[in-house]
Backbone as JSON Lines, residues from 0, in Angstrom:
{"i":0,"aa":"X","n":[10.7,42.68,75.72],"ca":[9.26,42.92,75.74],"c":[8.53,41.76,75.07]}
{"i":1,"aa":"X","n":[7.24,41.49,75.81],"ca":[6.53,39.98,75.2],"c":[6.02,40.47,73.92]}
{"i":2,"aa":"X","n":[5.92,39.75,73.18],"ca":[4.72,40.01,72.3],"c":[3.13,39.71,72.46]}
{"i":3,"aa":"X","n":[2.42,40.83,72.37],"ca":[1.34,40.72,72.93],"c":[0.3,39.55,71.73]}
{"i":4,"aa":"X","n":[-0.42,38.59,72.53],"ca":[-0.7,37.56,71.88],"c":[-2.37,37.73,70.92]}
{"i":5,"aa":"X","n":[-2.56,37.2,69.97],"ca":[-3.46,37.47,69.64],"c":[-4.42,36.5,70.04]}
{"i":6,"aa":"X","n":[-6.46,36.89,69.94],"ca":[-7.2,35.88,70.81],"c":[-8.25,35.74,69.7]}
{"i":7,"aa":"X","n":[-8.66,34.38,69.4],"ca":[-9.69,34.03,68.56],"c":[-10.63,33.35,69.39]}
{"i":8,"aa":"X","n":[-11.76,33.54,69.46],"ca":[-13.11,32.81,70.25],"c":[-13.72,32.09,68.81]}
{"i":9,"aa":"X","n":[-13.62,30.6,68.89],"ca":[-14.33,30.0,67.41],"c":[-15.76,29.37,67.87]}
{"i":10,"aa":"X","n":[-16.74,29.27,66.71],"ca":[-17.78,28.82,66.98],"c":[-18.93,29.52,67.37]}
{"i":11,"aa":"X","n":[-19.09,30.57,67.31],"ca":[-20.17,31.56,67.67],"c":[-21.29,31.15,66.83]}
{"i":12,"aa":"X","n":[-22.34,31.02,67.65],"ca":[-23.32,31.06,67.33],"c":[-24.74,31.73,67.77]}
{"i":13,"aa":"X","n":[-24.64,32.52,69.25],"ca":[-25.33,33.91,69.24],"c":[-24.9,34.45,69.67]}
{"i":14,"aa":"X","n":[-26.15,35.98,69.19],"ca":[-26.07,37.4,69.61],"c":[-25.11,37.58,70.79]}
{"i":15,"aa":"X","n":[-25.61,37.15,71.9],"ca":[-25.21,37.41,73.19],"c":[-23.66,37.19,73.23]}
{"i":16,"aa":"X","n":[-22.9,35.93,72.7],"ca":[-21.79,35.05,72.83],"c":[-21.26,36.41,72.26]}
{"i":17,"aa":"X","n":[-21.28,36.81,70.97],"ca":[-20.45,37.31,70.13],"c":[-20.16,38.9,70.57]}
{"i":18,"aa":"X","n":[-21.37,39.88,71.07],"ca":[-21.23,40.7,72.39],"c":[-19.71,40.54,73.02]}
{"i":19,"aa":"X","n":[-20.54,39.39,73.98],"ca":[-19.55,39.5,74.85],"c":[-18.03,39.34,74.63]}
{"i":20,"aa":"X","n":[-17.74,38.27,73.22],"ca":[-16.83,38.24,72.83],"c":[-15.82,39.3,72.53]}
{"i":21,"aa":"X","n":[-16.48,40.26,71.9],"ca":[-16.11,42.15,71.68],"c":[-16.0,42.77,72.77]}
{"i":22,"aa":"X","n":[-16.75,42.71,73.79],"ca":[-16.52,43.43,74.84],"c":[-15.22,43.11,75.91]}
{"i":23,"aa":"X","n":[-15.1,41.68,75.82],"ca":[-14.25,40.89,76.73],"c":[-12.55,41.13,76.05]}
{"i":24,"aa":"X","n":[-12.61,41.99,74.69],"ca":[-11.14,41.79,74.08],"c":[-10.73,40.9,73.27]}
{"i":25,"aa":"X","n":[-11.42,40.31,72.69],"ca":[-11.08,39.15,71.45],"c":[-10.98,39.89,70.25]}
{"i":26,"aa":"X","n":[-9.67,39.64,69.63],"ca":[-8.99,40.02,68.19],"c":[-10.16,39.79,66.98]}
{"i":27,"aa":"X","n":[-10.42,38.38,66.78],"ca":[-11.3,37.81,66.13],"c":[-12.26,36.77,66.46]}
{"i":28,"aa":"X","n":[-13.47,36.33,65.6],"ca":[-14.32,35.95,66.42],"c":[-14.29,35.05,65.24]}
{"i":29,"aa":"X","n":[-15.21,33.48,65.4],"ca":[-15.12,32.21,64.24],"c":[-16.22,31.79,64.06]}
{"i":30,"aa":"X","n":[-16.49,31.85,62.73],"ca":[-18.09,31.0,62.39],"c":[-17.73,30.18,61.69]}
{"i":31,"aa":"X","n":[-18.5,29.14,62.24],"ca":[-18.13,27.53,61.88],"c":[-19.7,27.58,60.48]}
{"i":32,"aa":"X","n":[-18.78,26.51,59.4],"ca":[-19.75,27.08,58.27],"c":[-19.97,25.8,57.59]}
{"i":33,"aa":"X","n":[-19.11,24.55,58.46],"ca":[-19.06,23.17,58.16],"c":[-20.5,22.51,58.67]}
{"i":34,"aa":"X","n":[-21.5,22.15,58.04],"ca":[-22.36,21.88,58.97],"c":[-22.25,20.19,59.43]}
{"i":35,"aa":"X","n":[-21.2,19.8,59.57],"ca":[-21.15,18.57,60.61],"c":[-20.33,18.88,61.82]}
{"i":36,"aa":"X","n":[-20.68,19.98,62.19],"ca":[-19.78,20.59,63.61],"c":[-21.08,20.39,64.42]}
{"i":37,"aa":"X","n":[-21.06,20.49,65.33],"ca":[-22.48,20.94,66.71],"c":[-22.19,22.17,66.33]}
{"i":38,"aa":"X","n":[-21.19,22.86,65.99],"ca":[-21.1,24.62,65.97],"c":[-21.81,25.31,64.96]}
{"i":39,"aa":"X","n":[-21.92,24.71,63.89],"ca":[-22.12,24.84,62.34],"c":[-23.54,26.34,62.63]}
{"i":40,"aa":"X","n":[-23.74,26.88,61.94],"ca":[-24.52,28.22,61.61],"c":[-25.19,28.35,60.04]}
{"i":41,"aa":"X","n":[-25.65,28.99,59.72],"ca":[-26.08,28.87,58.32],"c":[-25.79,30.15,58.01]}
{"i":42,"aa":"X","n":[-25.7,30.22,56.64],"ca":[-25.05,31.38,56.14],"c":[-25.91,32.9,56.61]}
{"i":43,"aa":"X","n":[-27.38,32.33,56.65],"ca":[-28.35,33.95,56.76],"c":[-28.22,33.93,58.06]}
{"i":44,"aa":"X","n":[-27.34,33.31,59.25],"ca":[-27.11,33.25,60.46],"c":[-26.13,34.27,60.54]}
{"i":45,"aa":"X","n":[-24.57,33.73,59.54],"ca":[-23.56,34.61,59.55],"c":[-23.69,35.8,59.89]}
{"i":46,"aa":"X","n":[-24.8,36.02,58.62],"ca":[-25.49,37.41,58.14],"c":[-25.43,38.47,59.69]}
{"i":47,"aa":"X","n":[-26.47,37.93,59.97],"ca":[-26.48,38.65,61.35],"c":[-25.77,38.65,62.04]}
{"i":48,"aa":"X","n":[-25.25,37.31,62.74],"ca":[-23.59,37.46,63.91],"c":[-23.05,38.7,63.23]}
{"i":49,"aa":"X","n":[-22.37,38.55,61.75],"ca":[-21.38,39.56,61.54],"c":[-22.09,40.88,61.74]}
{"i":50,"aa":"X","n":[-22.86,41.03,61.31],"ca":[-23.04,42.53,61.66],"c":[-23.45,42.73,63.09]}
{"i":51,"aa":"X","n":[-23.07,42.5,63.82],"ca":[-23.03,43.1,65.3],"c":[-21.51,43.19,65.79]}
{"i":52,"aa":"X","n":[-20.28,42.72,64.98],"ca":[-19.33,42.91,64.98],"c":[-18.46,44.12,64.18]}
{"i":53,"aa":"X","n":[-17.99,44.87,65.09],"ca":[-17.28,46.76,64.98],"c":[-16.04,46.16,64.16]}
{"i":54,"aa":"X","n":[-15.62,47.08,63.93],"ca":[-14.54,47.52,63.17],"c":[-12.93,46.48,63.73]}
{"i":55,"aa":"X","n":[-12.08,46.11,62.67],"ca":[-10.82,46.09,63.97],"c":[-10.77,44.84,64.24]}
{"i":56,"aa":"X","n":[-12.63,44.08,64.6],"ca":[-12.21,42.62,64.86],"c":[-12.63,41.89,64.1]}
{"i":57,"aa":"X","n":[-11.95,40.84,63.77],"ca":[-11.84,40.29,62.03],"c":[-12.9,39.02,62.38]}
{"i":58,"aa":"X","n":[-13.25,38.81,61.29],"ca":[-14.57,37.76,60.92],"c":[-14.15,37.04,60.34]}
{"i":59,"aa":"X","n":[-14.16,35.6,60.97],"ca":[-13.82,34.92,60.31],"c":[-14.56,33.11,60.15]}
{"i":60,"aa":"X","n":[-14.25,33.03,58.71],"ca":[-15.19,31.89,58.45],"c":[-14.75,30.41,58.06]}
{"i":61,"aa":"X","n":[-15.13,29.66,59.07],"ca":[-14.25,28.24,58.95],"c":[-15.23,27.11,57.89]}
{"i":62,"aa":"X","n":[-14.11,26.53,57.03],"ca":[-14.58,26.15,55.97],"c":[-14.37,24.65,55.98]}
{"i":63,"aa":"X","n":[-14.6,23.08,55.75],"ca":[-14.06,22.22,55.47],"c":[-14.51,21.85,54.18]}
{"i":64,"aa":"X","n":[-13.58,21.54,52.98],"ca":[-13.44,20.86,52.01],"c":[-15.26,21.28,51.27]}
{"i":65,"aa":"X","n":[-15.52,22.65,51.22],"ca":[-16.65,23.12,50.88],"c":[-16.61,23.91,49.73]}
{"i":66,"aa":"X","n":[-17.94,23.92,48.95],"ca":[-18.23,24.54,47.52],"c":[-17.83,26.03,47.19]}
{"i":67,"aa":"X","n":[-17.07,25.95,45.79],"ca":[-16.92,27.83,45.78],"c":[-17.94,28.47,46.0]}
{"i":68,"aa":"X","n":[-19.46,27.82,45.5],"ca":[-20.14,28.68,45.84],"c":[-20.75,29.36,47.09]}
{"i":69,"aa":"X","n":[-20.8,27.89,48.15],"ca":[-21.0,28.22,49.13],"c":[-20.18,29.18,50.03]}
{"i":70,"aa":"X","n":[-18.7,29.43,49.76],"ca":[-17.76,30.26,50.03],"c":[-17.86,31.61,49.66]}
{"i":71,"aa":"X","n":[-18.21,31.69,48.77],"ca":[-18.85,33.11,47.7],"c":[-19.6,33.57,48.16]}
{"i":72,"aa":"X","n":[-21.21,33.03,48.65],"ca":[-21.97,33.23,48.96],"c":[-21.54,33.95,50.17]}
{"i":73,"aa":"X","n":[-20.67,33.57,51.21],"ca":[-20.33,33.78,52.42],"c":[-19.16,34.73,52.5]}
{"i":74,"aa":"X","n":[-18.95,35.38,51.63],"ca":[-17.6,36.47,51.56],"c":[-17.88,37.78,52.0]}
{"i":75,"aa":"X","n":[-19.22,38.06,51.61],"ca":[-19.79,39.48,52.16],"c":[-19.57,40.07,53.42]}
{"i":76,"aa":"X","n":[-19.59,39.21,54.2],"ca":[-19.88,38.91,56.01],"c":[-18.73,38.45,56.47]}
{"i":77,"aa":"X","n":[-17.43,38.33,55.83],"ca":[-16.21,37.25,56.59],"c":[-14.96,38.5,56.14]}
{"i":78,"aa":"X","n":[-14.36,38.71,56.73],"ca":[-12.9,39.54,57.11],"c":[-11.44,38.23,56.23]}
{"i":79,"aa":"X","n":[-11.81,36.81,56.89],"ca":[-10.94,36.09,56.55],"c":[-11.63,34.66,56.46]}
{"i":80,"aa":"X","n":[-10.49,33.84,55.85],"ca":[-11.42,32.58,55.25],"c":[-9.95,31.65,56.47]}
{"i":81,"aa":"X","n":[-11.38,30.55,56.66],"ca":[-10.22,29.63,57.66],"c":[-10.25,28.13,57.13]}
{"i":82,"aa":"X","n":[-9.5,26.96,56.31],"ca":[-9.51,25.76,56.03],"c":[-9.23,24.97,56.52]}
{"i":83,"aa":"X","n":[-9.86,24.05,56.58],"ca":[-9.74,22.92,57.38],"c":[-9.67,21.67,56.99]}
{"i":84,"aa":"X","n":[-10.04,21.34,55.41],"ca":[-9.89,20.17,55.15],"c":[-8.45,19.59,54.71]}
{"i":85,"aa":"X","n":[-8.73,19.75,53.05],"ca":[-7.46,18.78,52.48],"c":[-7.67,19.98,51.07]}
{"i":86,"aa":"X","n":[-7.89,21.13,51.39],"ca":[-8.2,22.22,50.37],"c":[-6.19,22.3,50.02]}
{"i":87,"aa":"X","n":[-6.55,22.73,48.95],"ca":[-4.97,22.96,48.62],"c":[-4.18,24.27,47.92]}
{"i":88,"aa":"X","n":[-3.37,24.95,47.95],"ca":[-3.42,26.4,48.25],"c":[-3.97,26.78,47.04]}
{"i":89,"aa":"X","n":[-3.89,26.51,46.17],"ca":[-4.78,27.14,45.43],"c":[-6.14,27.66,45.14]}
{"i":90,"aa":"X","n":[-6.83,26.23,45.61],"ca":[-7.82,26.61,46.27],"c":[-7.73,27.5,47.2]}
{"i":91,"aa":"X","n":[-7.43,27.93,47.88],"ca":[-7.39,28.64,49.6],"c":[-7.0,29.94,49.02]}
{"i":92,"aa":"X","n":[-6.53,30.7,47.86],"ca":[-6.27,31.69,47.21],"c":[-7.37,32.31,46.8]}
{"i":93,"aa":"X","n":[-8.34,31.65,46.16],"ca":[-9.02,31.9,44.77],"c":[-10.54,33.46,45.32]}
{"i":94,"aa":"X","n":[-10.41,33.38,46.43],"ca":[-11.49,34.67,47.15],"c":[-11.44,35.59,47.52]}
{"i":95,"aa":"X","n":[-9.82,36.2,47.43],"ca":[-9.79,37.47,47.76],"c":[-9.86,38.22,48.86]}
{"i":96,"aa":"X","n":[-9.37,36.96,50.37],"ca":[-9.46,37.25,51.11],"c":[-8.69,36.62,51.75]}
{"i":97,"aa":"X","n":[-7.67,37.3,53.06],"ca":[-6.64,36.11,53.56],"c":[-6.96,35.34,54.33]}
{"i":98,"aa":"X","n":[-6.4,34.06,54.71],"ca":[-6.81,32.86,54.76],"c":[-5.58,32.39,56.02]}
{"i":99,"aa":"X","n":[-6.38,31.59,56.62],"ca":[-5.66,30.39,57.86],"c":[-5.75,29.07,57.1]}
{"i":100,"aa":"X","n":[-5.03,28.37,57.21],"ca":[-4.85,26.92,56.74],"c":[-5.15,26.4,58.07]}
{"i":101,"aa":"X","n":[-5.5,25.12,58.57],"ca":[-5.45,24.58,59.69],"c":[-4.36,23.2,59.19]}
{"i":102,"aa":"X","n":[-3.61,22.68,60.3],"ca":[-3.11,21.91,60.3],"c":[-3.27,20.62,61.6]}
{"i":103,"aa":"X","n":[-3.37,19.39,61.03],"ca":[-3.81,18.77,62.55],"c":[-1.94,17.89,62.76]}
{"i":104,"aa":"X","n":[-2.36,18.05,63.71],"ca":[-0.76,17.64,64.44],"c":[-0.97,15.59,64.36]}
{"i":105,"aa":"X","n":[-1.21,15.09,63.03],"ca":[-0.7,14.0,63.35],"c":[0.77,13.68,63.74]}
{"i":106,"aa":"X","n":[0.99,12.41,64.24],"ca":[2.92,12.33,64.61],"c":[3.25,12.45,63.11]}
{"i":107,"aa":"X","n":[3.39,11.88,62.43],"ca":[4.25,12.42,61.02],"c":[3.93,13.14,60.56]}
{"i":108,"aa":"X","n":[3.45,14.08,60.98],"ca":[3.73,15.48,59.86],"c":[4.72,15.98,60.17]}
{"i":109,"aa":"X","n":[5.27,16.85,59.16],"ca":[6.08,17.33,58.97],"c":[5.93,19.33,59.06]}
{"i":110,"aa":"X","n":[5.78,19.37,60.48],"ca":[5.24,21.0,60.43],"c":[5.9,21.86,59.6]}
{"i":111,"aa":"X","n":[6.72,21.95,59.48],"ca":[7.82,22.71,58.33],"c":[7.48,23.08,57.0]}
{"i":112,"aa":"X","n":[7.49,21.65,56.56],"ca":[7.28,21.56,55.18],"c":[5.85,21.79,55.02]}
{"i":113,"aa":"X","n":[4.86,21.63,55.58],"ca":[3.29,21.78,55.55],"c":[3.03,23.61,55.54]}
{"i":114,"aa":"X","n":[3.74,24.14,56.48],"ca":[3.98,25.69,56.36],"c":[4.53,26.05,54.92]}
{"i":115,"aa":"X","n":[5.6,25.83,54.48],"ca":[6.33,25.85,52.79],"c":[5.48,25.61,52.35]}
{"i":116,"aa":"X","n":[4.38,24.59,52.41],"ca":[3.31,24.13,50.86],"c":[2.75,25.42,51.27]}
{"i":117,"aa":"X","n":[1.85,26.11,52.31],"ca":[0.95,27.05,52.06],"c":[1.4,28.11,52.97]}
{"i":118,"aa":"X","n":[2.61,28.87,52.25],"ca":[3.7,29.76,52.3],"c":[2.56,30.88,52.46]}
{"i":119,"aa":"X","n":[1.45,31.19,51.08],"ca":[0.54,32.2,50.85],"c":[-0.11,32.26,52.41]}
{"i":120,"aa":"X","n":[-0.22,31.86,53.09],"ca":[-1.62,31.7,54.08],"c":[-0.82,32.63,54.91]}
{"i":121,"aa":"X","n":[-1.75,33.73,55.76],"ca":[-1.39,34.41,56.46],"c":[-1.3,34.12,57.74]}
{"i":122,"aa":"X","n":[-2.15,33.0,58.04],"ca":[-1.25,32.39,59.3],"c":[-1.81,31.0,59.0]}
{"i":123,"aa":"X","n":[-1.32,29.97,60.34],"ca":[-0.89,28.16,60.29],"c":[-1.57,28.08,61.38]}
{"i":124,"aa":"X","n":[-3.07,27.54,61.45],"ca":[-3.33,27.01,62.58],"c":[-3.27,25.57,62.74]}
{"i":125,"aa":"X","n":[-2.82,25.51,64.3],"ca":[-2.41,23.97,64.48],"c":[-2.97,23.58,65.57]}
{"i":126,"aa":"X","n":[-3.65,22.37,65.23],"ca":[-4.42,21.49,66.02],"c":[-4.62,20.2,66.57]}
{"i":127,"aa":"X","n":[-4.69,19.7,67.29],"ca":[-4.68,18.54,67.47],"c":[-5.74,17.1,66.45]}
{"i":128,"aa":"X","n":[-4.89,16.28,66.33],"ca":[-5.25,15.08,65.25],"c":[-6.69,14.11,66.02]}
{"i":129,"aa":"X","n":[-7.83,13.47,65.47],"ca":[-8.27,12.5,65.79],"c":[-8.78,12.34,64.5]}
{"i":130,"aa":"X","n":[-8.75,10.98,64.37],"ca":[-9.3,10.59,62.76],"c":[-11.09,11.23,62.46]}
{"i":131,"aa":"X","n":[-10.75,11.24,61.12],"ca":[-12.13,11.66,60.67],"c":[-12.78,13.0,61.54]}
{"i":132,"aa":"X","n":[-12.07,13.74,62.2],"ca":[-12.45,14.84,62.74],"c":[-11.64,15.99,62.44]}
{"i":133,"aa":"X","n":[-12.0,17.12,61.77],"ca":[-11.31,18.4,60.87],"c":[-10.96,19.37,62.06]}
{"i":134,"aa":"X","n":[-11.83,19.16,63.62],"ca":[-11.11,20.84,64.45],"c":[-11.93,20.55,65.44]}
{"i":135,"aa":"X","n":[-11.85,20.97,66.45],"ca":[-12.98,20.99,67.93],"c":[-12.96,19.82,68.29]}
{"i":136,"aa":"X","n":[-11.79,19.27,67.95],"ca":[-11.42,17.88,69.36],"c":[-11.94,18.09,70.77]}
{"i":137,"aa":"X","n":[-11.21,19.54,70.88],"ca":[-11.1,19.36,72.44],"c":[-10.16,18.97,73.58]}
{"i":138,"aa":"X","n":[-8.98,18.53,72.09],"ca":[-7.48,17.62,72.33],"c":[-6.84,18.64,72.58]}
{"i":139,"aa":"X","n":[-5.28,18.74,73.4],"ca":[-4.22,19.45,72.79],"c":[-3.24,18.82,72.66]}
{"i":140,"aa":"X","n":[-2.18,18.89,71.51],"ca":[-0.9,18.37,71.31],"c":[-0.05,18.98,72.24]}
{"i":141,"aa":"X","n":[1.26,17.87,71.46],"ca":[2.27,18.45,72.58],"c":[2.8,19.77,71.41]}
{"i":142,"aa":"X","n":[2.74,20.81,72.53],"ca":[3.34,22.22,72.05],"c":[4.9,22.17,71.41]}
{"i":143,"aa":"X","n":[5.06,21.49,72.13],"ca":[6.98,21.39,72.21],"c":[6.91,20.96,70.41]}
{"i":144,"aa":"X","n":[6.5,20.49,69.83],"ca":[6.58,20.36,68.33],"c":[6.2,21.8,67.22]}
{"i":145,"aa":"X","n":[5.78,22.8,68.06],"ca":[5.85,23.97,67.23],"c":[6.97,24.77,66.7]}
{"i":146,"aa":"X","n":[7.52,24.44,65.46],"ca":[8.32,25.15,65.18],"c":[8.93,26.96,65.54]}
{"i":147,"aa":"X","n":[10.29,26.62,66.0],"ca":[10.44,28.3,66.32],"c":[10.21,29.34,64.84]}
{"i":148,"aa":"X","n":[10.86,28.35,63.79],"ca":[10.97,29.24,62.75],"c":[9.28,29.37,62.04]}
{"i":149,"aa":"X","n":[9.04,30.43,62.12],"ca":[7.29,30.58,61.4],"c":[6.15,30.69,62.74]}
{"i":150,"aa":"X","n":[6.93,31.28,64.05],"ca":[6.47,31.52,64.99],"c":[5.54,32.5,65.06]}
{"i":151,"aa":"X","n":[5.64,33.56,64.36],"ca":[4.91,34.51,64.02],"c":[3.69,34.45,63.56]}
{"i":152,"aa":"X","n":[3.23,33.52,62.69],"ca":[2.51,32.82,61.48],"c":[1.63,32.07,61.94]}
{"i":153,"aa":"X","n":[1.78,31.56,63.79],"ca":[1.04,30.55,64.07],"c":[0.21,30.77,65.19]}
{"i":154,"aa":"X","n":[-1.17,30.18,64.66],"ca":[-2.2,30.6,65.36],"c":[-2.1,28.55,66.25]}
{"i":155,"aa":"X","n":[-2.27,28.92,67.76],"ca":[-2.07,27.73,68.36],"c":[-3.74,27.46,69.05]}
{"i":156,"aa":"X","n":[-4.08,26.18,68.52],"ca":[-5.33,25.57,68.97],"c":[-5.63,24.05,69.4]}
{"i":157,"aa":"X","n":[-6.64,23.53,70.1],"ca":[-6.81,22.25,70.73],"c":[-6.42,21.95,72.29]}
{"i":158,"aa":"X","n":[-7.84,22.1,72.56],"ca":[-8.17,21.99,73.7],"c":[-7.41,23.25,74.79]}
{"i":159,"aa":"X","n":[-7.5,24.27,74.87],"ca":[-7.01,24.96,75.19],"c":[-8.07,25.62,76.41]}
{"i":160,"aa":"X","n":[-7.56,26.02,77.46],"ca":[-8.71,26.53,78.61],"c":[-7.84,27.74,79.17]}
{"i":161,"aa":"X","n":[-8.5,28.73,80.4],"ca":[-8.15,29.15,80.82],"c":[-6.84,28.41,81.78]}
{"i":162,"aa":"X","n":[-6.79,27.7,81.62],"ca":[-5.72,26.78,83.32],"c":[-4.66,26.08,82.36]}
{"i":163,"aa":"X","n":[-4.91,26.06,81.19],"ca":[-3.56,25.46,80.12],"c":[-2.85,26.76,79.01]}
{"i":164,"aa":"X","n":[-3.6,27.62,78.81],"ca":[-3.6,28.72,77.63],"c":[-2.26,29.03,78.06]}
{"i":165,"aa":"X","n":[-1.8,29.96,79.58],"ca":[-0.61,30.56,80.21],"c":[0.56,29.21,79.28]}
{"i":166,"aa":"X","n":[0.31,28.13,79.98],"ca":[1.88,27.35,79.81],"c":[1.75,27.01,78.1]}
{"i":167,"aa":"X","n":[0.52,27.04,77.51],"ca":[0.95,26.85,76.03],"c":[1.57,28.03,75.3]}
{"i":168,"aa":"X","n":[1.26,29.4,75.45],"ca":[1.97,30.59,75.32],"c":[3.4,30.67,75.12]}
{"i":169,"aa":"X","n":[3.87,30.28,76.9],"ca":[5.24,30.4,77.15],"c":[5.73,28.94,76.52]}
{"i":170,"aa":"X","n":[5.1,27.98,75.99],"ca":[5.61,26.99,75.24],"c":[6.12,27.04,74.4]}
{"i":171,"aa":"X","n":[5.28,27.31,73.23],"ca":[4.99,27.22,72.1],"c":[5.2,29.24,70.91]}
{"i":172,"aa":"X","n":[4.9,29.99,71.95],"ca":[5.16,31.36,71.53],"c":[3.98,32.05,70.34]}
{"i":173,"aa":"X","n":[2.8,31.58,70.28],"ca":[2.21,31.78,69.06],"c":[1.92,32.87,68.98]}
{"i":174,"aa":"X","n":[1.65,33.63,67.74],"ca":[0.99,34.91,67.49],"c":[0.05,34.89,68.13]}
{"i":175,"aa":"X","n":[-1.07,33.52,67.58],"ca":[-2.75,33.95,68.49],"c":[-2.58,32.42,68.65]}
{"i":176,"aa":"X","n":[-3.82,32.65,70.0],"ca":[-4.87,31.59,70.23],"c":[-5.82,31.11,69.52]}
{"i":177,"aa":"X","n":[-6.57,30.24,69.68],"ca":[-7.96,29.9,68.97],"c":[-8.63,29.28,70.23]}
{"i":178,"aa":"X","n":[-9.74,29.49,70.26],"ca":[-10.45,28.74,71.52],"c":[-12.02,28.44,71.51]}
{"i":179,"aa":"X","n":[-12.69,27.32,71.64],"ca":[-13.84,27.05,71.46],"c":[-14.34,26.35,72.23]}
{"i":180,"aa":"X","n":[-14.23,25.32,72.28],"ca":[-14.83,24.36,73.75],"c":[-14.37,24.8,74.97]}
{"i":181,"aa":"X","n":[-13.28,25.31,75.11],"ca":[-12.97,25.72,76.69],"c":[-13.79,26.89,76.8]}
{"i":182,"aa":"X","n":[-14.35,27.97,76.47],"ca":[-14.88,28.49,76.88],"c":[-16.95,28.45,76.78]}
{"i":183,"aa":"X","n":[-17.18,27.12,76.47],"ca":[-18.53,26.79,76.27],"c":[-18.97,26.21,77.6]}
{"i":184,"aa":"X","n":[-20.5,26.44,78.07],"ca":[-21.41,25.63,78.7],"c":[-21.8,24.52,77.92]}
{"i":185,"aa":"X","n":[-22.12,24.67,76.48],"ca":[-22.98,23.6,75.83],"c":[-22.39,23.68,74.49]}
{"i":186,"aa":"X","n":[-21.92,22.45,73.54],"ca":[-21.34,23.36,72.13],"c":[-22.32,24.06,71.65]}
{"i":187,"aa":"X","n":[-21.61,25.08,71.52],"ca":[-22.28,26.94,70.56],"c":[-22.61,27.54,71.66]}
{"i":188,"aa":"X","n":[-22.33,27.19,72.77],"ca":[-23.21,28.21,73.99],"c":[-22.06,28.7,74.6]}
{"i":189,"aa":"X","n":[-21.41,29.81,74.45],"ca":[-20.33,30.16,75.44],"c":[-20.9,30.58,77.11]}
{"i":190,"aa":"X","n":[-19.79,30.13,78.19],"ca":[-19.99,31.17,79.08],"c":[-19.15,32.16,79.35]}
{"i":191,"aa":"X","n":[-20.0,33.22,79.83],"ca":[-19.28,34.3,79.71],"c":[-17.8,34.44,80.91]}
{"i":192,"aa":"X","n":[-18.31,33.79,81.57],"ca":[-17.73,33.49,83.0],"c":[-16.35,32.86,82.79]}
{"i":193,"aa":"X","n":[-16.05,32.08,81.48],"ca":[-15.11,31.37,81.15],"c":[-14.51,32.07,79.83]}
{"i":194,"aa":"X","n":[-15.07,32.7,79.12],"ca":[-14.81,33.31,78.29],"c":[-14.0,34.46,78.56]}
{"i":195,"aa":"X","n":[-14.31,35.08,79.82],"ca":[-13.52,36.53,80.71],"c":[-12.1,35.59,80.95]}
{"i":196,"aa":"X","n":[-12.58,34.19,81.58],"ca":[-11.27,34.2,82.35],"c":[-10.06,33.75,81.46]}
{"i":197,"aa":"X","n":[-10.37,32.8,80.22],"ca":[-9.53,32.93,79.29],"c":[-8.76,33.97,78.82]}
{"i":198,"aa":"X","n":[-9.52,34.84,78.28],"ca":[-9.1,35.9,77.79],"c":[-7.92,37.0,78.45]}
{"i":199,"aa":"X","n":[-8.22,36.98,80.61],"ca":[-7.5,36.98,81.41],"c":[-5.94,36.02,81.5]}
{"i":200,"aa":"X","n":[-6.11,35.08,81.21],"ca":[-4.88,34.31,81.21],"c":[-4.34,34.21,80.38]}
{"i":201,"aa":"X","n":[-4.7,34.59,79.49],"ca":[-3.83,34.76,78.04],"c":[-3.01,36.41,78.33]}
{"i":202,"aa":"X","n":[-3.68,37.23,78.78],"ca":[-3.05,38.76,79.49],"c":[-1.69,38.25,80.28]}
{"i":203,"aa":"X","n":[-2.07,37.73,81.07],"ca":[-1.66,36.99,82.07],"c":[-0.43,36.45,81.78]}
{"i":204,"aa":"X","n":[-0.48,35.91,80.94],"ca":[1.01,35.11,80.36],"c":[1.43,35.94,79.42]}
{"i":205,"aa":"X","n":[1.13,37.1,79.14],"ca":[1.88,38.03,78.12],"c":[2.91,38.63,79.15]}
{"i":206,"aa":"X","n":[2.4,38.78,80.43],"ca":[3.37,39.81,81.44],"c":[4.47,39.25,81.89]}
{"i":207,"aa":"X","n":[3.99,37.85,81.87],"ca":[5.2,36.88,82.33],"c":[6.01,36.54,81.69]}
{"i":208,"aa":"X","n":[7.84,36.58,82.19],"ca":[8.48,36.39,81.62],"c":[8.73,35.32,80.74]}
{"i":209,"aa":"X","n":[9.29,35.64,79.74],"ca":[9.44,33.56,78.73],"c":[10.72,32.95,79.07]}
């Protein structure tokens, strides 16, 4: 039996997107809180996205190399905290709430050992590398470098669409997805049209054999 995969839609930034996001079957939904993203939101933004989000699907708030306070400020409204910079687990502990590490797939890393440093984190998202850029490349790595061991643990992201999601699945095996530009008209503008069909092909490759 597959394991049924989990689905993150990142980057929300309205009413409507985040709707549909709930309605369409998404696990969790992502507010970008970095404001050098095009995605970025402001915290009395959060405010509202989150509360139009039910029970069950987790909130979650993406952070780069940002202030406790501004993190604090933003705990009320967030289910889970997501990092992205060069935060280090201790930091990534200190809120009382569980946490994604992101990892970018330069060639020398060492996925293994990067999982061991932040053992605490409840899951490893992994992404594709371009300098000076923390997430929403738009890239995807090669899958084939995802470790089997800590398979469970890993949330798989970069550049991901409805027409690649199926073969990164049966690739790579991750707990969840993450997905943001593939399902946008404009960055922060999802369509819904692409947002269904993702969410479809990720079904899609759960039925199929590995």
């Amino acid at each position: 039996m597959n394991q049924r995969c989990r689905i993150k839609i990142c980057g929300l930034t309205r009413p409507e997107d985040v709707d549909h996001a709930v309605m369409s079957g998404a696990d969790a939904l992502g507010f970008v809180l970095w404001p050098g993203s095009r995605r970025a939101i402001e915290p009395d933004t959060l405010q509202a996205l989150s509360a139009r989000v039910p029970p069950f699907v987790t909130r979650v708030g993406l952070f780069v190399d940002q202030s406790a306070e501004l993190i604090a400020a933003c705990l009320p409204f967030l289910d889970m905290l997501q990092f992205h910079g060069d935060e280090p687990p201790e930091a990534c502990r200190l809120y009382g709430r569980p946490w994604l590490k992101a990892l970018r797939m330069k060639d020398d890393l060492d996925v293994e050992a990067a999982m061991d440093r932040y053992h605490q984190a409840q899951g490893i998202l992994l992404d594709a590398y371009r300098p000076g850029v923390p997430g929403g490349t738009g890239e995807a790595f090669d899958w084939a470098r995802v470790p089997v061991a800590g398979r469970g643990r890993i949330v798989l992201a970069g550049g991901l669409t409805a027409d690649n999601v199926g073969l990164a699945i049966r690739t790579a095996h991750p707990f969840a997805v993450d997905v943001s530009g593939g399902v946008e008209q404009s960055p922060g503008q999802k369509s819904a049209e692409r947002l269904e069909g993702f969410i479809d092909a990720v079904r899609q490759a759960e039925m199929a054999p590995y």
